[in-house]
N, C-alpha and C positions, 0 to 999 in steps of 0.2 A: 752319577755323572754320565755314565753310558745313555741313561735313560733321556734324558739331558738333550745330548750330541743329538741322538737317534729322534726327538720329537722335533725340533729346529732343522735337520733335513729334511723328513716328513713335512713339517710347514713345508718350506721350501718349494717342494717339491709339487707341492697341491696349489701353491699359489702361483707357480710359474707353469706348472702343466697347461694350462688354457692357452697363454702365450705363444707355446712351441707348437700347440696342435690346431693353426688355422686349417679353417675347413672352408674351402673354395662350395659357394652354391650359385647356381645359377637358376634361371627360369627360362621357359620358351612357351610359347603362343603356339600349340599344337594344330587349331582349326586354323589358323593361318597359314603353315608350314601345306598342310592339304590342300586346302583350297585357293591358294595364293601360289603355289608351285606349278612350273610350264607342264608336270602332268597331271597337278589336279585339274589346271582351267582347261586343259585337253579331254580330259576323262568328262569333267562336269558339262562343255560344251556337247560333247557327244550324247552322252544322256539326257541334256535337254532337248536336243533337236530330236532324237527317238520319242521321246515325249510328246511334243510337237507334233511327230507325222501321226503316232497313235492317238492322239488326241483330236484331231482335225480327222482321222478314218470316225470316230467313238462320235464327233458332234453331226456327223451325217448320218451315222445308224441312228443317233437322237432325234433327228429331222424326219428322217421314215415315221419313224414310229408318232409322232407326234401329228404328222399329215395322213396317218390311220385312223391313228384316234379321229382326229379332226372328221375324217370320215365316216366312222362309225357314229359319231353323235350327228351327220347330217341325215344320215341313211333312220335315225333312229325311228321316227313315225312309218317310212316306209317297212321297215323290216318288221317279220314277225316275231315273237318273243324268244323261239328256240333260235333262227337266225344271229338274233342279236346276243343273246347269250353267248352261242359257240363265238360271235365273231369277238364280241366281250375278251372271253377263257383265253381265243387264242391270242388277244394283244397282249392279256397279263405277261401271260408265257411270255412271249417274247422283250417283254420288258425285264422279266426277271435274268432271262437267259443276258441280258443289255448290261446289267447293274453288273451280274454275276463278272460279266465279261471285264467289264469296267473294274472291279475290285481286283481282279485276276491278274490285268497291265498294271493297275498300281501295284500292287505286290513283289509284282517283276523287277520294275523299275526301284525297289525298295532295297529287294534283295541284291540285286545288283550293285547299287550306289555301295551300301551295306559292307558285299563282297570288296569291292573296289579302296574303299577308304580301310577296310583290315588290312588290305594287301599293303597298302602304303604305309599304314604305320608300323608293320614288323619290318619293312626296308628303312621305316626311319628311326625306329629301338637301335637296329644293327649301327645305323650309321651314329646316331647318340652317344650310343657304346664305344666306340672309336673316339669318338670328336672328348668325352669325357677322360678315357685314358691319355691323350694324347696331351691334353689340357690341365692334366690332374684336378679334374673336378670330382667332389665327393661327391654332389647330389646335384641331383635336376628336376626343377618343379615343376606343374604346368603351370602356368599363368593365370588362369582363370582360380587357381586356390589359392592367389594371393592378393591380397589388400593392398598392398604398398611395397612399392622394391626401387632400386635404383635403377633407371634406365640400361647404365653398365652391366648390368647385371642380366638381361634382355642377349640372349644370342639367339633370338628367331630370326634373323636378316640372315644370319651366319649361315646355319642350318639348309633356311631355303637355296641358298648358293650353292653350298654341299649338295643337298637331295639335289636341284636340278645338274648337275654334271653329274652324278654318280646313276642316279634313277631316272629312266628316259624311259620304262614300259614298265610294265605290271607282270610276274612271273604269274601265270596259274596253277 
C-alpha cells in the first residue's frame, strides 16, 4: 500500500513539475544593440571618417607612385640599363614600403573597431545581467541562433534604450 501511495505522488509530481517551473526566455539582436545604439553610430561614424582622411592621404601616395612609374617607362629608351634598374629597385621599394603602409592603417582601424565593440559588449553583459534579474529571465539568446521566436519575445528595442541612457562612452 505504502508502495502504492508513494508511486501516485511521484507520478504526480513528474507530471505537474514542468507546470510550476516556467522558464522565462528571451532573445536579443546583439549587432543591433551595437551598431544601432547613439554610441555605436557615434564610435562607427568616427572611424569611418579616420578612414576616410587615411584613405584619401593612401590614394595620393598611390598617385606619386603611379606618375613614377609612369615615368620611368617614358624615360625607359633614354636611360641606361644600370639607371633604369636602380630607378626600377627603388619604385619596388617604395611600393612595398606603400602596401606595407596600407595593411598597417587597416590593421589599425581593425584593432580598434575590434577594441571598441569588446568594450560595448561587457557594458552590455553587465547591463543584461540586471535587466534579466530584474525580469526574472532564465536565459537570453542571441538572435541570430534562432530560427523562429515570437516577436514578444525580441527585447532588442528594450536594451538599446537601456545601453543608450546608461552607456554614453567607452571606459578604456
Amino acid at each position: 500500500m505504502f508502495k502504492l501511495i508513494y508511486s501516485v505522488i511521484l507520478f504526480f509530481i513528474i507530471i505537474t513539475g514542468p507546470i510550476f517551473s516556467e522558464e522565462k526566455i528571451v532573445f536579443i539582436d546583439i549587432d543591433k544593440v551595437i551598431y544601432q545604439s547613439e554610441l555605436g553610430k557615434k564610435l562607427n561614424k568616427k572611424i569611418t571618417n579616420e578612414i576616410k582622411k587615411e584613405d584619401s592621404k593612401l590614394r595620393k601616395k598611390e598617385e606619386v607612385l603611379k606618375n613614377k612609374e609612369n615615368d620611368i617607362l617614358k624615360q625607359k629608351n633614354i636611360l641606361s640599363q644600370e639607371e633604369l634598374n636602380e630607378k626600377i629597385t627603388k619604385l619596388k621599394k617604395e611600393i612595398e614600403d606603400f602596401k606595407d603602409e596600407r595593411r598597417s592603417i587597416n590593421k589599425k582601424f581593425t584593432d580598434q573597431r575590434l577594441k571598441q565593440t569588446n568594450s560595448m559588449v561587457i557594458s552590455l553583459n553587465s547591463i543584461l545581467s540586471d535587466y534579466a534579474n530584474e525580469n526574472s529571465i532564465s536565459l537570453i539568446i542571441q538572435k541570430k541562433n534562432i530560427v523562429i521566436g515570437k516577436s514578444t519575445l525580441d527585447i532588442t528595442d528594450q536594451i538599446i534604450d537601456i545601453f543608450n541612457k546608461e552607456v554614453k562612452s567607452l571606459k578604456n
